[in-house]
N, CA, C and O of each residue as an XYZ file, in Angstrom:
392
protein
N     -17.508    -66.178    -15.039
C     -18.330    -65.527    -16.039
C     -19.690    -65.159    -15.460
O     -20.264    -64.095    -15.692
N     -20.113    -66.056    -14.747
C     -21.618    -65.885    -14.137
C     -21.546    -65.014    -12.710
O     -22.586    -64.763    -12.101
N     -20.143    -64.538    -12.187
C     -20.317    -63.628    -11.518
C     -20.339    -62.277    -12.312
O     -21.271    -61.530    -12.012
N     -19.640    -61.925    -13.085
C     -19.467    -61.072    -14.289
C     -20.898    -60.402    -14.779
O     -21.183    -59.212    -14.918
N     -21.811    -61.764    -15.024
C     -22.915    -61.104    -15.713
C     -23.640    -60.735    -14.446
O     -23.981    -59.564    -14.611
N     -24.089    -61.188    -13.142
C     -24.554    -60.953    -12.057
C     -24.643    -59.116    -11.648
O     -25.485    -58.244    -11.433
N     -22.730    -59.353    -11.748
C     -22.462    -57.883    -11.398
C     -23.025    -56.187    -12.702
O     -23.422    -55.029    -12.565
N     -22.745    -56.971    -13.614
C     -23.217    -56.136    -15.085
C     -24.637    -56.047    -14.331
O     -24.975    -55.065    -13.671
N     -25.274    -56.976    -14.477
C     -26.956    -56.466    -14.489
C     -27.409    -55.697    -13.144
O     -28.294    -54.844    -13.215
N     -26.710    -56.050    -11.762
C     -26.793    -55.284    -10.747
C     -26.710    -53.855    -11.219
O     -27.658    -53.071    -11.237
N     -25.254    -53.554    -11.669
C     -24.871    -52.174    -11.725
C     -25.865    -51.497    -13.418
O     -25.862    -50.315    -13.760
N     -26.297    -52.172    -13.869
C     -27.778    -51.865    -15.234
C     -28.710    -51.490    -14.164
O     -28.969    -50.292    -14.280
N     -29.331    -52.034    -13.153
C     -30.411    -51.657    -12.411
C     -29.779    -50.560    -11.866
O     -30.091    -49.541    -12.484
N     -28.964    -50.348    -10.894
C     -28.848    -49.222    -10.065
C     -28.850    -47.891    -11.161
O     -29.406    -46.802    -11.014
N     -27.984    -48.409    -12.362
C     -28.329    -47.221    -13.222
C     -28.980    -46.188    -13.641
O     -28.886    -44.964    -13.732
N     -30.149    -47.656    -14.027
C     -31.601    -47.224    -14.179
C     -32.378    -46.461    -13.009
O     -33.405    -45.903    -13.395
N     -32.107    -46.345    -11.778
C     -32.898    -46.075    -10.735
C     -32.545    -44.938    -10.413
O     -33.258    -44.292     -9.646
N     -30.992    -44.245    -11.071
C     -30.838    -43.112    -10.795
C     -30.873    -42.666    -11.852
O     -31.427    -41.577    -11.696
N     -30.606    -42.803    -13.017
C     -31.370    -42.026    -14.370
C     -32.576    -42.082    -13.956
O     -32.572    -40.948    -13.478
N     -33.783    -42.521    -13.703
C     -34.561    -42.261    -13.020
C     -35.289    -41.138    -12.006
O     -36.296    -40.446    -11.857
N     -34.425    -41.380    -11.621
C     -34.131    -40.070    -10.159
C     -33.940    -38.654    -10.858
O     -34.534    -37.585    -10.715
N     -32.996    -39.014    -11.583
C     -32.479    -37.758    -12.716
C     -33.489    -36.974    -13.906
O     -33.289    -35.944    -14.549
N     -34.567    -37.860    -13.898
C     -35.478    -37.790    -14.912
C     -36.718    -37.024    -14.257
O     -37.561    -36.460    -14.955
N     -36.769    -37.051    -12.714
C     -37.985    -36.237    -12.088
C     -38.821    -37.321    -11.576
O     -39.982    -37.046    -11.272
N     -38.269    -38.844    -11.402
C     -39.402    -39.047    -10.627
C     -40.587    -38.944     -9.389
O     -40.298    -38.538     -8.263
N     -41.671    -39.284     -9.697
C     -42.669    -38.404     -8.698
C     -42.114    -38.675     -7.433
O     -42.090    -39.892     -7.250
N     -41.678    -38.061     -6.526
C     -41.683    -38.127     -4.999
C     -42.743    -37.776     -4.039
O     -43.217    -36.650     -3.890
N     -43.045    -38.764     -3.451
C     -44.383    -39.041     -2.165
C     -43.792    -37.663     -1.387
O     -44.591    -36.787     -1.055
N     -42.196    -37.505     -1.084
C     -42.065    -36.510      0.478
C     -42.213    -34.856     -0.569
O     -41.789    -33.796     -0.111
N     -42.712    -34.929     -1.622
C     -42.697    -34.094     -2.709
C     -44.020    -33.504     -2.673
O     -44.154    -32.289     -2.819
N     -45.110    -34.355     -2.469
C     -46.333    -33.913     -2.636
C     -47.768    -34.055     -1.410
O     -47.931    -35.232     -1.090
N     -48.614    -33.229     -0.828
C     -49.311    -33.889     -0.445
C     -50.004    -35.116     -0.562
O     -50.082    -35.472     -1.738
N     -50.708    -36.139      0.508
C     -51.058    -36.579      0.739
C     -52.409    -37.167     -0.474
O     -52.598    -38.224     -1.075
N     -53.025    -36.047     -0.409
C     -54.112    -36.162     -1.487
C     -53.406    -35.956     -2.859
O     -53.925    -36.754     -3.639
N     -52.555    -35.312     -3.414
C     -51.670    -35.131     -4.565
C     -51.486    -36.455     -5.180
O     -51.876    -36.894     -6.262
N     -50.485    -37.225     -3.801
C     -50.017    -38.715     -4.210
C     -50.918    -39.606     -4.408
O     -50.468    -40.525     -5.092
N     -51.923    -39.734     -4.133
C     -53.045    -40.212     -3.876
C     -53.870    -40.509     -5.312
O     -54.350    -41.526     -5.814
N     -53.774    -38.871     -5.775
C     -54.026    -38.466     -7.191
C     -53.901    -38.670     -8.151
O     -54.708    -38.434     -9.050
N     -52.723    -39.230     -8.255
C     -51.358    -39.677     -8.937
C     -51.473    -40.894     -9.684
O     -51.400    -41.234    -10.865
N     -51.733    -41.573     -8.268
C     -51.674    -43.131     -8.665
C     -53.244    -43.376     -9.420
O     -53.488    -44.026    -10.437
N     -54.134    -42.656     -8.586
C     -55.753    -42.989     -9.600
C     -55.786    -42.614    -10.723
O     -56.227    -43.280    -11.660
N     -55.268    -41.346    -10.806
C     -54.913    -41.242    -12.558
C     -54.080    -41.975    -13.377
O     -54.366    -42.441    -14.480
N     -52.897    -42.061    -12.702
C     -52.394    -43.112    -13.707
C     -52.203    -44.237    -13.984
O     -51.406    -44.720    -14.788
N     -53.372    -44.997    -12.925
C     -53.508    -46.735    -12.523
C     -52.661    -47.274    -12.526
O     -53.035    -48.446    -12.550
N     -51.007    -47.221    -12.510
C     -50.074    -47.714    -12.850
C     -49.145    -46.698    -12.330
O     -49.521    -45.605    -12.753
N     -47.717    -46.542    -11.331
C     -46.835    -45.546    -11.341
C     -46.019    -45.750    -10.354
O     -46.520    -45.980     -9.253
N     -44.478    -45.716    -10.503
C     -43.637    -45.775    -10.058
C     -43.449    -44.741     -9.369
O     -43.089    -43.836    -10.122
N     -43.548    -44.187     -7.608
C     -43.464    -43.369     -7.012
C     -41.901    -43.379     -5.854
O     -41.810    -44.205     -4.945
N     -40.948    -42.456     -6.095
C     -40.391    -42.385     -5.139
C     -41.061    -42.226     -3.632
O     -42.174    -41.711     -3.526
N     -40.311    -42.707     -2.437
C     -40.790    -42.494     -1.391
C     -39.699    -41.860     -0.571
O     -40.083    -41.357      0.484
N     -38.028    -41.761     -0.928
C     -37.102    -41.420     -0.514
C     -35.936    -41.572     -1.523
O     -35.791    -42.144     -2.603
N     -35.130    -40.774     -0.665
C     -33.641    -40.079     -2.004
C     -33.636    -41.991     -2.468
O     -33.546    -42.005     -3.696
N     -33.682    -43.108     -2.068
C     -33.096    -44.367     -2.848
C     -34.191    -45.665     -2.604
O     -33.920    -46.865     -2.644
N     -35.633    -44.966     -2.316
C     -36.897    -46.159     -2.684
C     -37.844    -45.557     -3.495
O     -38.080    -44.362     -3.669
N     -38.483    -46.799     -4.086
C     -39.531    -46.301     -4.940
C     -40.160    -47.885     -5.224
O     -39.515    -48.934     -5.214
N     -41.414    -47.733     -5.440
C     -42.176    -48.267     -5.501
C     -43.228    -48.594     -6.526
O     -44.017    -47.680     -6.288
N     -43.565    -49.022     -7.134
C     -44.819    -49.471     -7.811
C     -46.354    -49.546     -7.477
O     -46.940    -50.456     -6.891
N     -46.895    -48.322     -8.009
C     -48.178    -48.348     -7.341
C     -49.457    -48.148     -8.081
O     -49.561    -47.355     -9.016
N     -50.643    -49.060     -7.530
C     -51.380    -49.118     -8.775
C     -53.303    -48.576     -8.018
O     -53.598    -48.697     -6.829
N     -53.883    -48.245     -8.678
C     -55.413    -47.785     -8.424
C     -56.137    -49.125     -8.329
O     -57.316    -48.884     -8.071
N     -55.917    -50.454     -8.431
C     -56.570    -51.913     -8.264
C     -56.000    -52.810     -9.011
O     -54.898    -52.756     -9.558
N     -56.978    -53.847     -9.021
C     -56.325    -55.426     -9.085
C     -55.942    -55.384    -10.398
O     -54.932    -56.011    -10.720
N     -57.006    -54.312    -11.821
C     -56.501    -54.867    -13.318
C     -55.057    -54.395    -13.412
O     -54.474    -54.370    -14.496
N     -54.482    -54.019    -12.268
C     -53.180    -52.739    -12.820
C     -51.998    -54.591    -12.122
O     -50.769    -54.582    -12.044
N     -52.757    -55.648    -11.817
C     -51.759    -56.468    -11.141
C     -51.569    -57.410    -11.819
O     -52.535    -57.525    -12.574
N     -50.747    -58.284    -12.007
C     -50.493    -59.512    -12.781
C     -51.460    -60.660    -11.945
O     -51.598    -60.577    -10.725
N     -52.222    -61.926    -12.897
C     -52.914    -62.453    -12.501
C     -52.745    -63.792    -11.429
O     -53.553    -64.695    -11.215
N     -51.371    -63.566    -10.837
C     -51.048    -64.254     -9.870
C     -50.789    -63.296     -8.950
O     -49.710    -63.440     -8.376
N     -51.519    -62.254     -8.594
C     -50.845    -61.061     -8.009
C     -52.636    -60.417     -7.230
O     -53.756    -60.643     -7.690
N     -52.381    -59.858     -6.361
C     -53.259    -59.250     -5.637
C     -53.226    -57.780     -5.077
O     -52.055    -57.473     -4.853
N     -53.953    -56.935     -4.822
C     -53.545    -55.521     -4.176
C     -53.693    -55.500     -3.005
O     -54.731    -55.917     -2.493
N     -52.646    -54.988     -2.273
C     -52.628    -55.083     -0.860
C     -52.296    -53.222     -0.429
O     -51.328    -52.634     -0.913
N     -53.008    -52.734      0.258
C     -53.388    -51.332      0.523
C     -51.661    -50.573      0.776
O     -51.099    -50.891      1.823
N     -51.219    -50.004      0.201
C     -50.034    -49.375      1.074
C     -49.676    -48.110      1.337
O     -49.338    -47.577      0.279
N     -49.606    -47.502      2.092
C     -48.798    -46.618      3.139
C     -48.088    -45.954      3.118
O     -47.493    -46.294      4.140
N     -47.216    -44.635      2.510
C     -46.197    -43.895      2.541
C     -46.475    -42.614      3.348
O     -47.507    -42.147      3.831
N     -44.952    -42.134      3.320
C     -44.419    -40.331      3.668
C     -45.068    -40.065      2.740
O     -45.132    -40.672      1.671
N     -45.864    -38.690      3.221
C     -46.084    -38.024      1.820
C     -45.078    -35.979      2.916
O     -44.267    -35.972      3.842
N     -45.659    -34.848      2.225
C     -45.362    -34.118      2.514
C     -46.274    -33.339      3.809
O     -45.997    -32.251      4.316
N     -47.235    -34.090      4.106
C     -48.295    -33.823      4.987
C     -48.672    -34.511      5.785
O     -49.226    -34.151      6.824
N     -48.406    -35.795      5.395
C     -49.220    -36.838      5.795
C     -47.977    -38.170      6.095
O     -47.571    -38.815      5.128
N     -47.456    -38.470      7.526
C     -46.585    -39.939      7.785
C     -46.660    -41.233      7.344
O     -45.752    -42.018      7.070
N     -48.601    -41.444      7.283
C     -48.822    -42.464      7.128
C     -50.080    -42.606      5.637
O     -51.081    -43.322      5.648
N     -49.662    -41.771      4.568
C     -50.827    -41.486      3.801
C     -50.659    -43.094      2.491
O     -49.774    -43.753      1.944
N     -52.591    -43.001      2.592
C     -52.582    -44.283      1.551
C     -52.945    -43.672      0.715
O     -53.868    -42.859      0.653
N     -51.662    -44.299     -0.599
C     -52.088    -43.369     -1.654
C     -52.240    -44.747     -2.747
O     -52.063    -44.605     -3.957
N     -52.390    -45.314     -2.482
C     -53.296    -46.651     -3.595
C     -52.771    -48.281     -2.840
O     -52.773    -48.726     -1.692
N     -52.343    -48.822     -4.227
C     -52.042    -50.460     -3.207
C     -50.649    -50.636     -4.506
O     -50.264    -49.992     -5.482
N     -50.200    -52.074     -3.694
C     -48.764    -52.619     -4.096
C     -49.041    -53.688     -4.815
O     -48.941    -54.329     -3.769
N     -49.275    -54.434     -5.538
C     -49.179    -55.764     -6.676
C     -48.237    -56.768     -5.692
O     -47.033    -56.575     -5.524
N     -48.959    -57.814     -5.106
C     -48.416    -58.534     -4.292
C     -48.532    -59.990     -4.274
O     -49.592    -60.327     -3.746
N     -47.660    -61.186     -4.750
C     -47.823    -62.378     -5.365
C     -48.778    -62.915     -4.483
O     -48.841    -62.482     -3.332
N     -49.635    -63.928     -4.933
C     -50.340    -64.739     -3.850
C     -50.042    -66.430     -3.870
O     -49.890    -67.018     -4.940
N     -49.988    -67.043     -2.716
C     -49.387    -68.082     -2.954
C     -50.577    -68.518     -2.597
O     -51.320    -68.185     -1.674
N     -50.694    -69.483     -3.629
C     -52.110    -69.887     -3.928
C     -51.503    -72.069     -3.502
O     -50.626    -72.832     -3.908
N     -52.520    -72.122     -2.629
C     -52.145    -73.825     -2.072
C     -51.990    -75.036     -3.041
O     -52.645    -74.809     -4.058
N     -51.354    -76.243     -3.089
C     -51.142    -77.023     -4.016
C     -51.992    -77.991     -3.771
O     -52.183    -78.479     -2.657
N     -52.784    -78.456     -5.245
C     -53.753    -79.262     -4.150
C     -52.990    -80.946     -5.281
O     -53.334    -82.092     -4.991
């Protein structure tokens, strides 16, 4: 049974990621450099393709992160640009046990 539901919710996500796809999401190899860039400051919050089957979560700073979470600068393809930073990634922090 618990492989059953495993497999259901796998194949719910992949779903979602290509209804998704299907829906126009923004693509980085889609837009310049400064475009993507654009993107994310306006919408402090945004799920950006980076290729036909990644995508990412990308935010304009720390309020856009959960409070165990930090922004760490990141890096994509854009249509101009190999290595363009077009905001940061929401990235857990493992905070020491005291």
């Amino acid at each position: 049974m618990r492989g059953t539901t495993l497999w259901i919710g796998a194949a719910g996500i992949l779903t979602l990621a290509a209804g998704a796809q299907a829906q126009g999401m923004p693509d980085s190899l889609n837009m310049s450099c400064a475009q993507a860039h654009a993107l994310v400051q306006r919408s402090g919050a945004i799920v950006i393709a980076t290729g036909p089957t990644e995508f990412e979560r990308y935010v304009s700073g720390r309020s856009f992160c959960n409070p165990d979470q930090e922004p760490r600068s990141s890096f994509v393809r854009s249509a101009d640009d190999p290595q363009c930073y077009i905001g940061d990634r929401c990235v857990d922090v493992d905070y020491p046990i005291r």
